[in-house]
Each structure stands twice: as structure tokens, then as C-alpha cells.
PDB file with SEQRES, HELIX, SHEET and CRYST1 records, atoms N, CA, C and O in Angstrom:
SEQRES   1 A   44  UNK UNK UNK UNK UNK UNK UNK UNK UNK UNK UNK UNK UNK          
SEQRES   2 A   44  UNK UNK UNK UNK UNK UNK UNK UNK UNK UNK UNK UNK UNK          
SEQRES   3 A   44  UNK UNK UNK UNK UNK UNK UNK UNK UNK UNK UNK UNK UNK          
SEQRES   4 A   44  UNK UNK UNK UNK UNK                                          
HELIX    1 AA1 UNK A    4  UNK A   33  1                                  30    
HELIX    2 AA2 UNK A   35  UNK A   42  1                                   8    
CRYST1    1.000    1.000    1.000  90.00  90.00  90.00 P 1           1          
ATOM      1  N   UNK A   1     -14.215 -22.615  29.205  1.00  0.00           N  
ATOM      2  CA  UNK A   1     -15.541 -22.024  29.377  1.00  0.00           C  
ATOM      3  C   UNK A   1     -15.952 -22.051  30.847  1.00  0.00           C  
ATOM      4  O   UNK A   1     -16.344 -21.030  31.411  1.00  0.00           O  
ATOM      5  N   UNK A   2     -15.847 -23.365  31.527  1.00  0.00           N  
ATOM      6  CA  UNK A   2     -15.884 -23.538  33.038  1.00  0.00           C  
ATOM      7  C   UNK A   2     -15.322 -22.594  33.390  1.00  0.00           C  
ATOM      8  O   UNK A   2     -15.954 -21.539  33.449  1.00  0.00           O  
ATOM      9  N   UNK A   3     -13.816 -22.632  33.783  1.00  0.00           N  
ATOM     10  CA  UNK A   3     -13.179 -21.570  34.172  1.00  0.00           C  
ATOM     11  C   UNK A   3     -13.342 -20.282  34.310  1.00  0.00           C  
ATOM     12  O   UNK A   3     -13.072 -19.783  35.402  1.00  0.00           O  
ATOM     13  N   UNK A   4     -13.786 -19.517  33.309  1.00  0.00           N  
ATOM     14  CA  UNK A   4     -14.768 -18.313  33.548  1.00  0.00           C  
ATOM     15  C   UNK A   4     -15.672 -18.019  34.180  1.00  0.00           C  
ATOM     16  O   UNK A   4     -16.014 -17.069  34.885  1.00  0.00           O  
ATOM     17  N   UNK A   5     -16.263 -19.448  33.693  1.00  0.00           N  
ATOM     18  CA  UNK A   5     -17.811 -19.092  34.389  1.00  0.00           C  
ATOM     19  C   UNK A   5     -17.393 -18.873  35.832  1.00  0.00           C  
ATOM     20  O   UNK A   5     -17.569 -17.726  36.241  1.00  0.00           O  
ATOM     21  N   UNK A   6     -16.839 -19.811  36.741  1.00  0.00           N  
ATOM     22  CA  UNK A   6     -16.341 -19.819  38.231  1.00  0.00           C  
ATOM     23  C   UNK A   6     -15.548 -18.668  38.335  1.00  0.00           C  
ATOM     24  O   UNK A   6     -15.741 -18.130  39.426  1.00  0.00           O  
ATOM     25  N   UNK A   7     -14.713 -18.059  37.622  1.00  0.00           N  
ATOM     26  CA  UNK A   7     -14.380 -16.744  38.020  1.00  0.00           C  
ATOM     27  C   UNK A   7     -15.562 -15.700  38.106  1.00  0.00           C  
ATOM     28  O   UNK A   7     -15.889 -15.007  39.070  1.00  0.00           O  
ATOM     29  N   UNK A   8     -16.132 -15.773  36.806  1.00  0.00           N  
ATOM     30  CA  UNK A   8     -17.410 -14.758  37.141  1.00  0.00           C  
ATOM     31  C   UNK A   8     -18.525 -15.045  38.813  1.00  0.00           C  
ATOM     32  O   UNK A   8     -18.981 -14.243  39.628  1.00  0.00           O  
ATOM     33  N   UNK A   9     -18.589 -16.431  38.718  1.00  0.00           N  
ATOM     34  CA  UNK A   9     -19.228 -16.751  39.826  1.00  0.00           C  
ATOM     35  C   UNK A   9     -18.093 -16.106  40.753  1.00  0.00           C  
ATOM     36  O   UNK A   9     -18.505 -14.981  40.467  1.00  0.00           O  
ATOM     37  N   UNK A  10     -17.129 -15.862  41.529  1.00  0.00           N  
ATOM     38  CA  UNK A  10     -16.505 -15.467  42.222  1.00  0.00           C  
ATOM     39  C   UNK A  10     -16.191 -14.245  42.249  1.00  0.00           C  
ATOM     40  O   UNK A  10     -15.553 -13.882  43.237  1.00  0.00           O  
ATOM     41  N   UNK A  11     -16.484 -13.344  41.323  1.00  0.00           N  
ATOM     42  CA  UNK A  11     -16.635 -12.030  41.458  1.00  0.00           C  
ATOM     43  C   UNK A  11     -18.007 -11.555  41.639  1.00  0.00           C  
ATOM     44  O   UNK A  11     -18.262 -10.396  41.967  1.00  0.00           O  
ATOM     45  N   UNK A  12     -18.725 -12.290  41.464  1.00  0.00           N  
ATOM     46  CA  UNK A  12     -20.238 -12.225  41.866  1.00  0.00           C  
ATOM     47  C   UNK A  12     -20.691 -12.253  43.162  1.00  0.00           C  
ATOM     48  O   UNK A  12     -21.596 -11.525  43.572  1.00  0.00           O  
ATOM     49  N   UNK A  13     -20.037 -13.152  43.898  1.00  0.00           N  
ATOM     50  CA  UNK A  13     -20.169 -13.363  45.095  1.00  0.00           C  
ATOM     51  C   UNK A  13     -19.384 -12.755  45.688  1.00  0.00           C  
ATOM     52  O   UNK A  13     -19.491 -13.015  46.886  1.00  0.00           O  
ATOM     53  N   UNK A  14     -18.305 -11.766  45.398  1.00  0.00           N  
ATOM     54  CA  UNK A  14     -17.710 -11.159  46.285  1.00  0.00           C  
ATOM     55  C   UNK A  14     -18.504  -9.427  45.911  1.00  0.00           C  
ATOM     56  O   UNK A  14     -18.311  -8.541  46.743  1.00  0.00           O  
ATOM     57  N   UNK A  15     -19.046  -9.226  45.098  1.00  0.00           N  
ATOM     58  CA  UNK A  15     -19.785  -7.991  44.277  1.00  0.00           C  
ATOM     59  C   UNK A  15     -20.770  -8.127  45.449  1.00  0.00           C  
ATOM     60  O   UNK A  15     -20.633  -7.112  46.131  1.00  0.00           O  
ATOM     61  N   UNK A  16     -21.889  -9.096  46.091  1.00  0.00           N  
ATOM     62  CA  UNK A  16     -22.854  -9.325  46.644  1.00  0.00           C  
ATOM     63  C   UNK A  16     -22.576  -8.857  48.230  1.00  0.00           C  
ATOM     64  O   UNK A  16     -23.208  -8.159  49.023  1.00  0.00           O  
ATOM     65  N   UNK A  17     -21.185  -9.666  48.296  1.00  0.00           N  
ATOM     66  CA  UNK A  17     -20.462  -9.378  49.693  1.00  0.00           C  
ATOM     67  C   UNK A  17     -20.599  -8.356  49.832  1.00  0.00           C  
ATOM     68  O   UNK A  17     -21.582  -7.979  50.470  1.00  0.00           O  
ATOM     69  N   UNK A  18     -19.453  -7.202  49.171  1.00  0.00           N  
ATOM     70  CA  UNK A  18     -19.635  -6.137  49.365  1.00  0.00           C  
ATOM     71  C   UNK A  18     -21.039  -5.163  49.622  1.00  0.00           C  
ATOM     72  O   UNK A  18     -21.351  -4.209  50.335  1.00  0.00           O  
ATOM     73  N   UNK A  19     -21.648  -5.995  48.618  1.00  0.00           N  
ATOM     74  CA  UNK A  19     -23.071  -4.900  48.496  1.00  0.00           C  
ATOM     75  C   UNK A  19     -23.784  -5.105  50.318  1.00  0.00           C  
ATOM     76  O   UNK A  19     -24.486  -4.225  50.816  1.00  0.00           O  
ATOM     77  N   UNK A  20     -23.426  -6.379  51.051  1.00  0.00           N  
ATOM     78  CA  UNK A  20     -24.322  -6.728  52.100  1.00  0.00           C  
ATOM     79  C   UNK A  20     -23.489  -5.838  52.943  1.00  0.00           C  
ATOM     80  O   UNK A  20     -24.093  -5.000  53.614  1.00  0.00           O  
ATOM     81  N   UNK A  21     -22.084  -5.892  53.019  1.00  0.00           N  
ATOM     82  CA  UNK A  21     -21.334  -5.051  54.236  1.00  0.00           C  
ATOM     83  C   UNK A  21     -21.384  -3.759  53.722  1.00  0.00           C  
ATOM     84  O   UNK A  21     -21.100  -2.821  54.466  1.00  0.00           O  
ATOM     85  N   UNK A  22     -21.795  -3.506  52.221  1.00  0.00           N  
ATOM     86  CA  UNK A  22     -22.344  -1.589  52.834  1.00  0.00           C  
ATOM     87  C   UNK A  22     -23.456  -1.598  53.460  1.00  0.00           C  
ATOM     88  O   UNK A  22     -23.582  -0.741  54.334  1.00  0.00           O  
ATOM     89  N   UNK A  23     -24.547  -2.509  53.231  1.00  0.00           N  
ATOM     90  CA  UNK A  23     -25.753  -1.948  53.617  1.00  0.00           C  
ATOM     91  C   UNK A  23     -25.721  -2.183  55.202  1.00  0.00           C  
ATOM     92  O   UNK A  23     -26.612  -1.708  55.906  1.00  0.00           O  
ATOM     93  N   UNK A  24     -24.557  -3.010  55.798  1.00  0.00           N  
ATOM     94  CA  UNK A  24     -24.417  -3.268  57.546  1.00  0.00           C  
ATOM     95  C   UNK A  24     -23.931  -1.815  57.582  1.00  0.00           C  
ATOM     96  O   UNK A  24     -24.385  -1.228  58.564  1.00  0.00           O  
ATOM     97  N   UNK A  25     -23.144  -1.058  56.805  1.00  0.00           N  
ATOM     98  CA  UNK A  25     -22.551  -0.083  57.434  1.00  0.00           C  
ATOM     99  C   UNK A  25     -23.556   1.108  57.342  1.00  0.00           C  
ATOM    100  O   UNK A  25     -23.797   2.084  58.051  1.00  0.00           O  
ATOM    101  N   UNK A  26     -23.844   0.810  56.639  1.00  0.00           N  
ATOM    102  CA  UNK A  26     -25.455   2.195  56.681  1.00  0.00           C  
ATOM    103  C   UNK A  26     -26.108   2.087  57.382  1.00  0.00           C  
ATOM    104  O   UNK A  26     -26.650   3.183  57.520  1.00  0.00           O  
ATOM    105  N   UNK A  27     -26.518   1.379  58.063  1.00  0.00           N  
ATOM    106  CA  UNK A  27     -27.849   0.600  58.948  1.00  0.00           C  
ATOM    107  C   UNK A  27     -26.820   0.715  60.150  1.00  0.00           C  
ATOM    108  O   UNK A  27     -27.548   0.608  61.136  1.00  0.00           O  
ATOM    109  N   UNK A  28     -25.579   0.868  60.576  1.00  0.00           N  
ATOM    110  CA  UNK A  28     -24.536   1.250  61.522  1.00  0.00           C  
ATOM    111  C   UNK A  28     -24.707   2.480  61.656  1.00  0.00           C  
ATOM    112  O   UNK A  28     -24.946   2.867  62.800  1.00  0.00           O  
ATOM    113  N   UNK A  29     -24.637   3.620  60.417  1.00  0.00           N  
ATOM    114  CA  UNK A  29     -24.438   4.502  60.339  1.00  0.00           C  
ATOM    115  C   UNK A  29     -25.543   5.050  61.133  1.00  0.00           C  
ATOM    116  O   UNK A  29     -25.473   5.739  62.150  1.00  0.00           O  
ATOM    117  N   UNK A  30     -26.888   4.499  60.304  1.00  0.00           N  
ATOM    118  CA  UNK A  30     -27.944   5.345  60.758  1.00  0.00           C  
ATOM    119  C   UNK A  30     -28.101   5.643  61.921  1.00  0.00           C  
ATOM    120  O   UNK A  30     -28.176   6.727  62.499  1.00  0.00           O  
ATOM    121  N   UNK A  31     -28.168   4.159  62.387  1.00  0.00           N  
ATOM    122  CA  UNK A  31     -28.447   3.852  63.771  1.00  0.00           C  
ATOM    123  C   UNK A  31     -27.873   4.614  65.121  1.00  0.00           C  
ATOM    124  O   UNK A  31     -28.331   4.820  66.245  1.00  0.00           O  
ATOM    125  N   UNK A  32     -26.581   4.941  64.408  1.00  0.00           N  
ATOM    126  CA  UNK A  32     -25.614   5.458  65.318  1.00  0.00           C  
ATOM    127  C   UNK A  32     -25.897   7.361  65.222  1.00  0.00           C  
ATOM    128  O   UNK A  32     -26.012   8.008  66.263  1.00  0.00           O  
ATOM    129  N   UNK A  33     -25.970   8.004  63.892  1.00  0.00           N  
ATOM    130  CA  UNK A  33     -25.581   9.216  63.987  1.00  0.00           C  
ATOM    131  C   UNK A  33     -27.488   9.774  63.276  1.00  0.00           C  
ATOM    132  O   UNK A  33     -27.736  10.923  62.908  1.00  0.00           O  
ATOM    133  N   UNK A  34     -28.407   8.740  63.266  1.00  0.00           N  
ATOM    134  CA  UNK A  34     -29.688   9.444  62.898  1.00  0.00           C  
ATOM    135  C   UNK A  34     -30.947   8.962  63.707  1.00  0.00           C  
ATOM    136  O   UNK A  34     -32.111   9.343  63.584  1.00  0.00           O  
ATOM    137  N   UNK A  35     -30.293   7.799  64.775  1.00  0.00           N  
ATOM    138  CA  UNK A  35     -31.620   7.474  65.451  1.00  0.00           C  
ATOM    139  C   UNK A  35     -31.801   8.390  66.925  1.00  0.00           C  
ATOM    140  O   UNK A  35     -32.874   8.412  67.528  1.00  0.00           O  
ATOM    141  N   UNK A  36     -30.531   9.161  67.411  1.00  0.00           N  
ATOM    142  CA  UNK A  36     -30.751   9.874  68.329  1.00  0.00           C  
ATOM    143  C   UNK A  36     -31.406  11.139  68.640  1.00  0.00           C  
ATOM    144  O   UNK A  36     -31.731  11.572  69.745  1.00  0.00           O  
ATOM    145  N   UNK A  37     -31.617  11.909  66.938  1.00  0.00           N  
ATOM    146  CA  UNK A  37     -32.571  12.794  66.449  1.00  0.00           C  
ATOM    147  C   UNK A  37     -33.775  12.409  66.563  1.00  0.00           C  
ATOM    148  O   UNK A  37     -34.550  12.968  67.339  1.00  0.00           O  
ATOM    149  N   UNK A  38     -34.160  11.272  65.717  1.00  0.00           N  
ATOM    150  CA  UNK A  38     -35.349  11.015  66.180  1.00  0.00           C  
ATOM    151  C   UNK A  38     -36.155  10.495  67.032  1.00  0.00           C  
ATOM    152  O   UNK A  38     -37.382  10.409  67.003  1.00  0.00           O  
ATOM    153  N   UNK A  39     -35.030   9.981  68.172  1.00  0.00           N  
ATOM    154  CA  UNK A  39     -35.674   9.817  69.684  1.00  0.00           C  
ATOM    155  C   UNK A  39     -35.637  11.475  70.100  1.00  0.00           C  
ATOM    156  O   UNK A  39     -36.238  11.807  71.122  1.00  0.00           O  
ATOM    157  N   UNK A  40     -35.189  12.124  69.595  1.00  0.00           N  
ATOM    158  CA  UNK A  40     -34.908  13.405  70.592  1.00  0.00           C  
ATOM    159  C   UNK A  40     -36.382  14.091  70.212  1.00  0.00           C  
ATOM    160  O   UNK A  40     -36.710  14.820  71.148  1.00  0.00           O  
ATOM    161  N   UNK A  41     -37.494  14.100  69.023  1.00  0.00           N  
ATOM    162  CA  UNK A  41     -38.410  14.137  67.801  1.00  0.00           C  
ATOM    163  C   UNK A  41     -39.220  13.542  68.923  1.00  0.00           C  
ATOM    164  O   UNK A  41     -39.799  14.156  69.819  1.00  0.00           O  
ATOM    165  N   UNK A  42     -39.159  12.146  68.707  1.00  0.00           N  
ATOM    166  CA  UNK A  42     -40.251  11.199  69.668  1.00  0.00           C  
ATOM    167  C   UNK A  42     -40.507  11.978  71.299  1.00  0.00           C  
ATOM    168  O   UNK A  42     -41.613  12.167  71.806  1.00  0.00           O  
ATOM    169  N   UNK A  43     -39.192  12.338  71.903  1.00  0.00           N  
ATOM    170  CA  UNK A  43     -39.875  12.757  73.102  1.00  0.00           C  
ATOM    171  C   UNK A  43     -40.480  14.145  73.086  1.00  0.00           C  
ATOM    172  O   UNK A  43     -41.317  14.535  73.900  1.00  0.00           O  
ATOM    173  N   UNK A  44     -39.898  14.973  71.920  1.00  0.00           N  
ATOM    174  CA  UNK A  44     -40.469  16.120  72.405  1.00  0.00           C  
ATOM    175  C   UNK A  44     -41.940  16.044  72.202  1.00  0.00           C  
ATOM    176  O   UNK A  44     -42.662  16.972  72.565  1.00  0.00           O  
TER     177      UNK A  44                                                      
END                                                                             
């Protein structure tokens, strides 16, 4: 029963992982290919 449970706990925590390094890569993304539009917005 342990045993499971710690596997589930370990796919859980790697499920979470993942979920945090997409949201770095979006917040990369943005930053990189959608914040220069809207400085370009801001100055005009």
C-alpha cells in the first residue's frame, strides 16, 4: 500500500515539475516574443 502511495507521490511531484517548467517557458516565451510589441504600443 506504502509503495504506491510513494510512487504516486513521485509522479505527482514530477506532474508539478513539469507543470512549473512550462509555465517558466511561457513567461520566457512571452517575455521574449510579446513584450517588444507592447513596448513598441507603450511608446507610440
Amino acid at each position: 500500500m506504502s509503495q504506491i502511495f510513494c510512487e504516486q507521490r513521485g509522479q505527482w511531484k514530477a506532474a508539478t515539475q513539469s507543470q512549473e517548467f512550462l509555465r517558466t517557458l511561457q513567461r520566457y516565451y512571452n517575455n521574449a516574443y510579446t513584450d517588444p510589441e507592447k513596448q513598441d504600443a507603450i511608446n507610440v
